[in-house]
N, C-alpha and C positions, 0 to 999 in steps of 0.2 A: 447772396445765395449762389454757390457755384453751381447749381444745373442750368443756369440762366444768364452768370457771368460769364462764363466759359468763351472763348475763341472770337473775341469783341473786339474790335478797336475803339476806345475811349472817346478817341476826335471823331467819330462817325456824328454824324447827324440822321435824324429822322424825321425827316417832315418837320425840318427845325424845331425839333427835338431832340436834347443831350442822352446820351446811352446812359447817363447816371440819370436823366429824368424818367425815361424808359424805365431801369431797374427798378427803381425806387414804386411805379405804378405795379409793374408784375407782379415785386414783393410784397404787394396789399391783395393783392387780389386769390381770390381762393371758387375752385368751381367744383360742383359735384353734381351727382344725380343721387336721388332715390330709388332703390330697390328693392319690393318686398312682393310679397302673396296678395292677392287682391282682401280687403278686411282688415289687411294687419296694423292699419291706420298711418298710413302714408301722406295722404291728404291733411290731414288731422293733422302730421307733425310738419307737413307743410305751410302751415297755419299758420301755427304757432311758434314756428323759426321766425315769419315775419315778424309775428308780434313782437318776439323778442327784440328783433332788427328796428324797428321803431315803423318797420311798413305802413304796416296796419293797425289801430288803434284796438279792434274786437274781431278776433275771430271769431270765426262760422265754421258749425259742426258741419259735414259731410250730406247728413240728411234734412237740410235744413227747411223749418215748414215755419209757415204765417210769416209773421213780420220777421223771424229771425233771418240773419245775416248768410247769403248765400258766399259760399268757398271762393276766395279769390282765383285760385288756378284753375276753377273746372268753369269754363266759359260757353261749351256746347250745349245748347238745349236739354240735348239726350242728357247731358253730362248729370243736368240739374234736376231732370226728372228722375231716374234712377239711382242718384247716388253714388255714382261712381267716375273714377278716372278714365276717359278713354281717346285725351288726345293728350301730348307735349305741349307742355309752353315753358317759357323763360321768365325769371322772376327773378329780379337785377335789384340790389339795395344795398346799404352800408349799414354797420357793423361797430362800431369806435370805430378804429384807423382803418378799416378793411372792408374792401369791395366785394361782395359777393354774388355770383351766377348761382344761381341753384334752375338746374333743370329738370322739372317736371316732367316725371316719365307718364304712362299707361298704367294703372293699375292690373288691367284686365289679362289675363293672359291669350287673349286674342290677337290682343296689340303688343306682343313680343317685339316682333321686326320695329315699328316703331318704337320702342324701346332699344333697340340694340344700335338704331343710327343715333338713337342720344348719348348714347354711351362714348359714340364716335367723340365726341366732342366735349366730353367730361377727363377732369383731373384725378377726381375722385369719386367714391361710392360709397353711400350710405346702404350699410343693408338692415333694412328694419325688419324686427322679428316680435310673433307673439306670443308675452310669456308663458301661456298654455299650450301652447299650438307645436314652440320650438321652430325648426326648417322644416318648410311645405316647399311642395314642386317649384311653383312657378319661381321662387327665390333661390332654389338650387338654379333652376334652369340659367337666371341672370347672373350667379354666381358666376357659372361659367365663360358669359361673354366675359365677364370683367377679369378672369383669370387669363382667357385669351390675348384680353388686349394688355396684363399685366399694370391694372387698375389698382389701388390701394382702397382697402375697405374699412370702413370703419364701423360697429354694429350699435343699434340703439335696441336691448331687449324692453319694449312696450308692456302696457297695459299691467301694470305690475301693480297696481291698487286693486285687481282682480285676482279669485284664485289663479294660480298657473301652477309651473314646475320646480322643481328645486332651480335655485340658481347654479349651480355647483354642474347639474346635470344638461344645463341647456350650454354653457360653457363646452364640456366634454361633446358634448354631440354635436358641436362647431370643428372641434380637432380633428373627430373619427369619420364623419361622413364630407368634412370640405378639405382636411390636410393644411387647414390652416391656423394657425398656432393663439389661441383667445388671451389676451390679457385685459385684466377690468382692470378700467379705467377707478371705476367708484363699485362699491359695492353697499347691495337692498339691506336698510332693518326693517324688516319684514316681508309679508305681502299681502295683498287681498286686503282684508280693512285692515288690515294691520299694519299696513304698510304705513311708516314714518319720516322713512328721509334716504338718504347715502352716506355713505362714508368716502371721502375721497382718498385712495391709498395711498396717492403721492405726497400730498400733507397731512394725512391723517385728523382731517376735519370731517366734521358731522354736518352736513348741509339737511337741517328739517324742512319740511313745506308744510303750509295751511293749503288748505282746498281752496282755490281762486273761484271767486265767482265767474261763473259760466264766459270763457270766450276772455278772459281778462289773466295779466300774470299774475303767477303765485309768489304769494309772500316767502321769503326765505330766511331763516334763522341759521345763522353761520358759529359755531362751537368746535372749540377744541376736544378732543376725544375722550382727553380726562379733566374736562370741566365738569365740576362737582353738579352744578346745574342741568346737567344731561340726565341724570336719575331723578328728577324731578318732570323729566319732558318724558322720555322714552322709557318702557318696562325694561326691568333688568332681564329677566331672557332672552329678549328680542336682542337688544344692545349685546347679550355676552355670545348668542350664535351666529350675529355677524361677524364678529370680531373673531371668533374661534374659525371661522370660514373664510376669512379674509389671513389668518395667519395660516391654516392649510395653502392657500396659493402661495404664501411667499415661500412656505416647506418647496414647494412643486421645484421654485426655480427659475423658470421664465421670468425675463426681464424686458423690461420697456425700449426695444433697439427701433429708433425711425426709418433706419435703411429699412430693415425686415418690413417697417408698414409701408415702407415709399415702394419696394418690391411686392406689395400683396403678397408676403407672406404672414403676414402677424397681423392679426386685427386688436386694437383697441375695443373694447367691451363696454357700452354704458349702460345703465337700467334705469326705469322712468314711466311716464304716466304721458301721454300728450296729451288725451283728455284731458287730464285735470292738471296740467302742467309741473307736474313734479318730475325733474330733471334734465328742463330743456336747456336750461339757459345756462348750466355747466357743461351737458353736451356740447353744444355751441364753443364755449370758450376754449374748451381744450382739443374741440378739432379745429376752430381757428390756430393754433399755436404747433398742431402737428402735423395738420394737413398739408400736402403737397401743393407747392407755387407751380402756376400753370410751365410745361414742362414742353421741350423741343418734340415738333411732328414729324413724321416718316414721311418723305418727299420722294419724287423721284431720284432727285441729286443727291439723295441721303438726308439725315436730320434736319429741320430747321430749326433754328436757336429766335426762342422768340425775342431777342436782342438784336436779332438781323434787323440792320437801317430800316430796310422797307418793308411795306406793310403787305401782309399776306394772309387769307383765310380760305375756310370753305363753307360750304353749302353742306348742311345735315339734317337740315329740315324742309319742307314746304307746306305750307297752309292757306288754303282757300275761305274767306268769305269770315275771316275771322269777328269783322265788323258787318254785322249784316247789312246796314245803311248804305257801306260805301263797297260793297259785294268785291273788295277788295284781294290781294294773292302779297304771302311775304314769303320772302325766303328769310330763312334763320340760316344768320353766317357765325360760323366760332373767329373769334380774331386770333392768328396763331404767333403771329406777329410783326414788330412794328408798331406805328401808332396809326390807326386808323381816324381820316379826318373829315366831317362834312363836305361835302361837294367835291372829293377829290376824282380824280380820273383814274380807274382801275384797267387791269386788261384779264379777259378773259379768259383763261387756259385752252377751253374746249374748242373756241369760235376763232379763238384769235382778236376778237373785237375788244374796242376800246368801249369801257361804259362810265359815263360818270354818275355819283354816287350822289344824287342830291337830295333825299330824305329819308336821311335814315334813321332809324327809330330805336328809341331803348324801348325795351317789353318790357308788360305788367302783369299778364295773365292777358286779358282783354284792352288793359289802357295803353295807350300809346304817349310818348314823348319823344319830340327831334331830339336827336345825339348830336352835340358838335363832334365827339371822340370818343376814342375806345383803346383800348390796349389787350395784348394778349391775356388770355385767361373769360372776355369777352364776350358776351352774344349778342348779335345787333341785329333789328329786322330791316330788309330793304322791300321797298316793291317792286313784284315781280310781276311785270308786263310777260310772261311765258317765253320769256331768255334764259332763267335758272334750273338747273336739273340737279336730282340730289346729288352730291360729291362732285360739284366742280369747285374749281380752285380759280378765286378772286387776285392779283397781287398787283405790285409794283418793280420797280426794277428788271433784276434779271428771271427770268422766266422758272416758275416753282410749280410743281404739280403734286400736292398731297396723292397719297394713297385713294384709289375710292371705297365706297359701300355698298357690299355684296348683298343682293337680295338672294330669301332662301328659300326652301321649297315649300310651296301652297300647299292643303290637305282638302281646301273644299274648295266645286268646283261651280258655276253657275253660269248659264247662259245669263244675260240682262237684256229682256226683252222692254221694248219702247210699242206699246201699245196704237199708242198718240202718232199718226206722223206727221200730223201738223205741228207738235213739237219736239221734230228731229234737233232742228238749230240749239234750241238748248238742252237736249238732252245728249249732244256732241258735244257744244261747250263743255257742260259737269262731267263727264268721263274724263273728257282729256284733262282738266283743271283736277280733279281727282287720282287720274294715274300721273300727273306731276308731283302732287304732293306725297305718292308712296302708302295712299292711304287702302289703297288694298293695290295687288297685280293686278292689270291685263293682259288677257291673251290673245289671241284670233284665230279664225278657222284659218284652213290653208286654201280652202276654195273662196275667191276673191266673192263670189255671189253672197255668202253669208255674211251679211256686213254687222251683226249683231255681235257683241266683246261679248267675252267671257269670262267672269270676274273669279279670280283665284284668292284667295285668303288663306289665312293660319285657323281661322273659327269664324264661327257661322255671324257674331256680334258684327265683324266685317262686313258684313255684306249687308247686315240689317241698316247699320251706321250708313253706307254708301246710299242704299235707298233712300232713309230718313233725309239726310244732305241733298238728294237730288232734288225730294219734292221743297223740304222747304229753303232751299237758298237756290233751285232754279227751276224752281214751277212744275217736274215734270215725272208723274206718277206710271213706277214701272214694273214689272213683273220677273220676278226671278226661276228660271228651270235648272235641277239640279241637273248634273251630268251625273253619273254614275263612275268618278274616279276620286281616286284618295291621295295618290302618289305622284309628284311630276321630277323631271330629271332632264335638264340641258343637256345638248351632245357638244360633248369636246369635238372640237373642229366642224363645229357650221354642217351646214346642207351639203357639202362636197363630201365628208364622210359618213350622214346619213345615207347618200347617193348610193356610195361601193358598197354598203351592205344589203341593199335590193329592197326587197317586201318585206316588212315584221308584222305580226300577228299579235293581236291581244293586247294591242294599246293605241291610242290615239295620236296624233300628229297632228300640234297646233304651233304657232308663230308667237313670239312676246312683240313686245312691244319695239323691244328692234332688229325684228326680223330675223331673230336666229330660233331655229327649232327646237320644242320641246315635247317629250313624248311625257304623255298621262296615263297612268297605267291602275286599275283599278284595283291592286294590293299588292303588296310588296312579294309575293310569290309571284307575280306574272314579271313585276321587273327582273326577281331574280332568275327566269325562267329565257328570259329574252339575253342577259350577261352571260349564263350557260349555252347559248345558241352562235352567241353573237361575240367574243370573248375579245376582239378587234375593237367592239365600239363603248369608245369610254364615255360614260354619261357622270352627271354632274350635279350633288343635288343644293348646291347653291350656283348662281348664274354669276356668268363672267363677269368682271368689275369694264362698266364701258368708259370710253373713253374720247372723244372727238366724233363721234354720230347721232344723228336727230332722233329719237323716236318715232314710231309709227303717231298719227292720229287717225280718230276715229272720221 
């Protein structure tokens, strides 16, 4: 693969490891995330990749009651009582010959920013859509980061044994509202009960499915297109208006170019059922075979080639209390590369410090396994004794510092009142082990007296989640006041150029969490009314990327 063979010396060693053994691991390995609208059954098809993968034996529906099988990736209490996604985790397994990272976003669109740091650390993107529904907000919204970070998408249109939309029209409204060019992959005979199988266009085979018993894979029946025995299985309508809709796209033009998907401009199109598994397990194959091998990171020194001898990664994650017995902290590191080894000794970018790495863990959702190794493409948990911060960079050798991860501006704003003061001690521990892991902002007053945080978030789910988490993983029942602001914005250049612009009016003045100021402004009229006053002070509404400074604690 030349993105990965590129500018290597052959003789290099890695952790006595051959650059042809290197290669050889990168080239198995394939990583993405999931993308969708909260509903659109992201969980679901997370599920059900496992099962294909040989993970798990039965998956588990979403809402799962009595004896049935609860969702391997949603591990949070909350997660399990309500049904829904609303933290990261990493979910590591093989494939035939290929290693797979699939990262577990956020369903919820509260937990964007947590979504967008996993993003940091994916190759690729699945964007799941529903075939009634089409593109909703929140998966426009993700679209975006991934077009930012110039991400490769690949799309799975869901729920297709339901009524939905034309096929033809959820395509089109892919080109016109994201500018990105759809080519299917397989194309529906049928839909809604009607729905029968695919057609794959590149071999023009008929993949039918029976309806798998609940949580189990579906049977697939594999036929050639003009096997006589296909009008014995499917109605001739259905079979003649796929086919008639499947020769309009070849009319169209568009062609299958991998550059265009490795450049996110061109998405590959699948259609499918994750419910009831019809279509998974061809998805899977053909984005095993088109997806992008994990790919050189943006460093300070410029690109890193994950064939570079030594071993290099970052931090995109942090999680608290993931095991609630052992009220444990991991940091999620991507390997970017190198061969990353048990017990090696790494150095710290930010500290300077030397740490060694002695149990490191592959993720499962909630289960854990020692790693002896890892390779680029990668995600590995360490434990973090409160030395890791998001986006610092682990390495070997000569000194590398990936790009960091910009946090962006809050919409709600709440005081976190601690009732209790006899349990200050852990109600400072869970803040601080909570604004490590990114799982909402903190802020602080600017007068040193008010020693109470103020918890900033993207929606209000944030703040409920941070509660829930304090009382049950550290004992300690709190009370939330809102502020009366909507809007926050960092000042380019620190406290020395809030200084020269004197007094402002109609907005608040609070500190992050390191120290640099940020005004909170109660609707985007008063900010724009303050940039009309003030046309000197540039404000900022994602915060600086840090770099070599501690945080505030509480």
């Amino acid at each position: 693969m030349s993105s990965v063979s590129a500018n290597v010396n052959s003789a290099s060693k890695a952790e006595g490891t051959s650059v042809e053994e290197l290669a050889q691991a990168v080239d198995r390995r394939r990583n993405f995330a999931i993308i969708s609208h909260p509903d659109a059954g992201k969980t679901t098809l997370t599920e059900k990749l496992l099962l294909y993968g040989g993970a798990i034996q039965q998956a588990g529906a979403v809402k799962a009651r009595g004896e049935q099988r609860k969702v391997t990736s949603d591990w949070m209490e909350l997660e399990k009582q309500r049904g829904i996604s609303i933290t990261s985790t990493v979910l590591q397994f093989d494939y035939g010959t290929n290693t797979i990272n699939l990262l577990d976003t956020p369903g919820h669109q509260d937990f964007s920013e947590d979504t967008y740091r996993t993003l940091a650390a994916a190759d690729n993107a699945v964007m799941l859509e529903d075939a009634a529904k089409g593109l909703e907000p929140q998966t426009r919204k993700l679209f975006e980061v991934c077009r930012m970070r110039e991400i490769p998408i690949f799309t799975f249109i869901n729920k297709m044994d339901r009524p939905g939309r034309e096929p033809l029209s959820l395509l089109d409204e892919i080109e016109a509202e994201l500018g990105l060019t759809p080519w299917a992959v397989n194309w529906p005979i049928g839909s809604g009960e009607q729905f029968r199988g695919v057609i794959d266009r590149r071999t023009r085979r008929v993949i039918l499915f029976s309806r798998a018993e609940r949580g189990r894979q579906s049977e697939e029946q594999v036929l050639a297109l003009d096997d006589p025995q296909l009008k014995e299985l499917v109605e001739d309508d259905l079979l003649e208006q796929a086919v008639e809709e499947m020769d309009l796209l070849e009319a169209a033009g568009a062609e299958l170019d991998l550059e265009m998907v490795h450049a996110g401009e061109l998405t590959p199109v699948f259609f499918g059922s994750a419910m009831t598994n019809f279509g998974v397990r061809p998805f899977l194959d053909a984005f095993l075979e088109m997806a992008q091998r994990p790919i050189a990171r943006s460093g300070s020194e410029g690109p890193i080639d994950p064939l570079r001898p030594d071993f290099s990664g970052f931090v995109f994650k942090l999680q608290a209390n993931m095991d609630p017995r052992h009220r444990d902290r991991v940091a999620f590191v991507r390997v970017c590369s190198g061969r990353f080894e048990k017990d090696m000794n790494v150095r710290h970018a930010r500290t300077g410090k030397t740490i060694r790495l002695s149990r490191p863990q592959k993720l499962f959702g909630q289960e854990r396994a020692v790693v002896e190794d890892a390779y680029p493409g990668d995600v590995i948990g360490l434990n973090n004794p409160g030395m890791f911060a998001i986006g610092d960079t682990l390495y070997t050798g000569t000194k590398v510092e990936f790009e960091g991860i910009p946090c962006f501006s809050p919409e709600i704003f709440s005081w976190l009142r601690n009732p209790n003061p006899s349990a200050f001690k852990n109600f400072r521990k869970g803040v601080n082990e909570l604004r490590e892991e990114g799982a909402v902002q903190i802020l602080y007053d600017t007068d040193q007296s008010r020693r109470d945080p103020i918890l900033a978030a993207v929606g209000q789910l944030q703040l409920e989640v941070v509660q829930h988490r304090l009382e049950n993983e550290y004992g300690v029942e709190t009370r939330l006041e809102p502020l009366g602001y909507q809007v926050a914005r960092w000042v380019n250049g620190g406290w020395a150029a809030l200084d020269k612009v004197g007094r402002i009016f109609n907005c608040k003045t609070v500190q992050d969490a390191w120290s640099r100021p940020v005004l909170l402004f109660k609707n985007t009229w008063n900010l724009n009314q303050l940039q009309e006053e003030h046309v000197d002070l540039e404000l900022s509404s994602v915060a600086p990327v840090v770099s070599g400074v501690e945080p505030i604690s509480l």
